[in-house]
N, C-alpha and C positions, 0 to 999 in steps of 0.2 A: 481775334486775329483774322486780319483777312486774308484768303488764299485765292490763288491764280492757279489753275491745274494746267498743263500743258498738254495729255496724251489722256486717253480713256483709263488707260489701267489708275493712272493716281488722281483720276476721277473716282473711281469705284471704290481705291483705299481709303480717299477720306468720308464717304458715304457707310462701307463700314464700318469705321471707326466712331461713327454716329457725327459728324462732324457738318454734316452738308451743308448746315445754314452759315458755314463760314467761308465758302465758295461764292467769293463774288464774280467770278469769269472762267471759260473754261474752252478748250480745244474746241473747234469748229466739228468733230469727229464725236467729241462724248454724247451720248445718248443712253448710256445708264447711271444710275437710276432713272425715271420717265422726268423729275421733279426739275433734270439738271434742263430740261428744255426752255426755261424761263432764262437763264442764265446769259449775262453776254459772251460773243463770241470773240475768238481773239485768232480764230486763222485755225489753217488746218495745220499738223504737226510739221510739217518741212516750211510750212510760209506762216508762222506765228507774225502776227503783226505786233511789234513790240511796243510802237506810239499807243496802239489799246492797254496793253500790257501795262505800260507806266501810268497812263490817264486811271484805271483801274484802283489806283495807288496802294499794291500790297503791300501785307506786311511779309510775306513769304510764297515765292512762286515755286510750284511744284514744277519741274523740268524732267528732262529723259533723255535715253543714251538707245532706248528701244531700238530705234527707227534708225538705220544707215541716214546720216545728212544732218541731222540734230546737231550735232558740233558746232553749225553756224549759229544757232540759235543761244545756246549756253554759251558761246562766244558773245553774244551778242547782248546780253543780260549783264556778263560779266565789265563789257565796256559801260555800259549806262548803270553800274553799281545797282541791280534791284537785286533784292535780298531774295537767294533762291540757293534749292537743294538740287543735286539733280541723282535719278534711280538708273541705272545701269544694270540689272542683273540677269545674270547669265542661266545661274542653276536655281532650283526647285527652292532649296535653303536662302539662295540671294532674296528669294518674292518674300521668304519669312521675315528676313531681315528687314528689309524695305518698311514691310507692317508695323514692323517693334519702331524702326529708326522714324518713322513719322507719326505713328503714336507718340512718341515720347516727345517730338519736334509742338505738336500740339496738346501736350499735356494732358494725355491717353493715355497712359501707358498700360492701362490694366484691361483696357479696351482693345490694346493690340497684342495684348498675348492672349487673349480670350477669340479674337478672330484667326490667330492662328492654330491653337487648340482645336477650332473647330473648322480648318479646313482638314488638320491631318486626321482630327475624325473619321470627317466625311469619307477622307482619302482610304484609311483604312479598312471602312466597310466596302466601299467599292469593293477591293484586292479580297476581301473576306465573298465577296459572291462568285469568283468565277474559282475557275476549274484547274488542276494543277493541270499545266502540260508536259509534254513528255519534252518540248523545246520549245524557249519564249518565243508566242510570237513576234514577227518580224512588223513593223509597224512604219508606211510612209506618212507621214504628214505634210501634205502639198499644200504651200502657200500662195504658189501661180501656176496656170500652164503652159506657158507660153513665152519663152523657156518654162520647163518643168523644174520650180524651185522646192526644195525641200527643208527640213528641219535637220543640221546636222549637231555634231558632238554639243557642243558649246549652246546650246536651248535649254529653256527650262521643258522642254518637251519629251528630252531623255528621261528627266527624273521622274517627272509624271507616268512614262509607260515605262521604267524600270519600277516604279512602286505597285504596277498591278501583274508583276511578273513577266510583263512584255518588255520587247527591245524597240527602240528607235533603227529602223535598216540602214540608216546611215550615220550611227552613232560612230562608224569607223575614219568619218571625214570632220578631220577639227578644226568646222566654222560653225558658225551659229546657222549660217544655210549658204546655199547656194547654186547653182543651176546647174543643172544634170542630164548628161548624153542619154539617152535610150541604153549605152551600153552600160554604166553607170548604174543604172534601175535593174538592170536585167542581172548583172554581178549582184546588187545589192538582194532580188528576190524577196521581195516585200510578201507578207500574206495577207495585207489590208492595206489600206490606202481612205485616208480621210481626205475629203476636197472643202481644203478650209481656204479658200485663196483669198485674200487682203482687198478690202475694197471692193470687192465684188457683189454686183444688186443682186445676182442668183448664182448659187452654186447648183453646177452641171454633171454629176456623177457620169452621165452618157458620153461626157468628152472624153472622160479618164477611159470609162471602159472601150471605146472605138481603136484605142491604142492597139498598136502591132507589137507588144510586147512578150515575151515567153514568161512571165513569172506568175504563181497561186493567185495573186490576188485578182490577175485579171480571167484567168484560167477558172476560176470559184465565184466569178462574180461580186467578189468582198473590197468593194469599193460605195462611202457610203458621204454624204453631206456632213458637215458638221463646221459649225458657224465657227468662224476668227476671233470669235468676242470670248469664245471658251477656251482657245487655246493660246492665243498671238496676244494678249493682257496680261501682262504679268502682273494679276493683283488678285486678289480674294475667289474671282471666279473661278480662277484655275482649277479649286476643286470640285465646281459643277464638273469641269469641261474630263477631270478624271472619273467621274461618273458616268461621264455621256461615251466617255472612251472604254469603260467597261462595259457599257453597255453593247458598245457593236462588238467588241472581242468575244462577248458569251455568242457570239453567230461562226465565229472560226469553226471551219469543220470539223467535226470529232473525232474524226482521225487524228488531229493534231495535238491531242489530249489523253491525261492517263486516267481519270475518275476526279473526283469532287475532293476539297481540302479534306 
């Protein structure tokens, strides 16, 4: 079967799936596995070039709903009939599903319940290292600053820091994200702040902390890097990126804790 991937995360689904050599073109954006760099490109996710797309001749293109603007694109698939799926998921369970629904699309099946086994693994040791608190912490996950956009209700970003006993700080606003006043930040009173921002060749913790804002995270200094690719993918990596988010949580001040599981 030949596949077309369209966005990094169902690049990385079919490389887990053990599948890679069936990838014959892929987003202008995938760069994991290292392997996919041989591979032709077909445009970045908003400007897929679809003449590469058909020249390509799959037998199945992997598409997406991740990205606000994608719609023209699976619009655009749809008019010239190429056979394509496309992944849309919102919560933590939707990435599971994605794994099993294209496992089974390429006759894995036993391959995608085994890679999800073993992200909720991973996931579970994470939440088994940190600390009970006495209240979850509060968690931003910044995807720009400029507006200052964030992760809200509708990410898979809740389920991820609701599985290590933390909150999403704006799991109270039902978008997937969206750009937010200073007053906004400051009601919400984040106790950490990741600077995962989309696209960007360096992430700047020192922009975040410069903020005039009154909330812990900037007040404690818990403001920390942590790449897009671990969080803003919705595919297998996700539970590196709860790993890497347990990781700065065990720096929460200890005050904010009642003792060890």
């Amino acid at each position: 079967m030949r596949l077309v991937s369209l966005t990094c995360s169902n690049t990385e689904i079919v490389w887990a799936l053990g599948c890679l050599d069936r990838l014959v073109g892929v987003d202008s954006n995938s760069d994991f596995p290292p392997e996919v760099a041989r591979l032709p490109r077909v445009g970045p996710d908003l400007q897929i070039d679809l003449d590469r797309v058909e020249a390509l001749k799959p037998d199945l293109v992997l598409a997406s709903l991740s990205v606000p603007g994608m719609e023209r694109v699976v619009e655009g698939l749809e008019r010239r009939q190429i056979p394509h799926v496309v992944l849309d998921p919102q919560s933590l369970q939707d990435v599971y599903n994605d794994i099993i629904r294209v496992a089974d699309l390429l006759g894995v099946a036993p391959q995608g319940r085994h890679v999800v086994r073993a992200m909720q693994w991973m996931i579970a040791q994470a939440r088994g290292s940190l600390p009970n608190w006495v209240r979850p912490p509060r968690v931003m996950v910044e995807w720009w600053p400029r507006p200052m956009i964030a992760a809200g209700k509708h990410s898979w970003v809740t389920q991820m820091l609701e599985a290590l006993g933390a909150q999403n700080a704006f799991a109270h606003l039902p978008v997937r994200s969206q750009p937010l006043t200073p007053a906004l930040v400051e009601e919400a009173q984040p106790d950490l702040i990741t600077v995962s921002w989309c696209g960007a060749k360096k992430l700047r913790p020192e922009v975040v902390l410069r903020r005039k804002l009154d909330i812990p995270a900037l007040r404690h200094k818990q403001v920390f890097a942590l790449e897009e690719a671990y969080l803003g993918r919705p595919g297998p990596r996700l539970a590196e990126g709860v790993k890497k988010l347990a990781d700065l949580l065990r720096q929460v001040p200890v005050w904010q804790h009642g003792g060890r599981p």
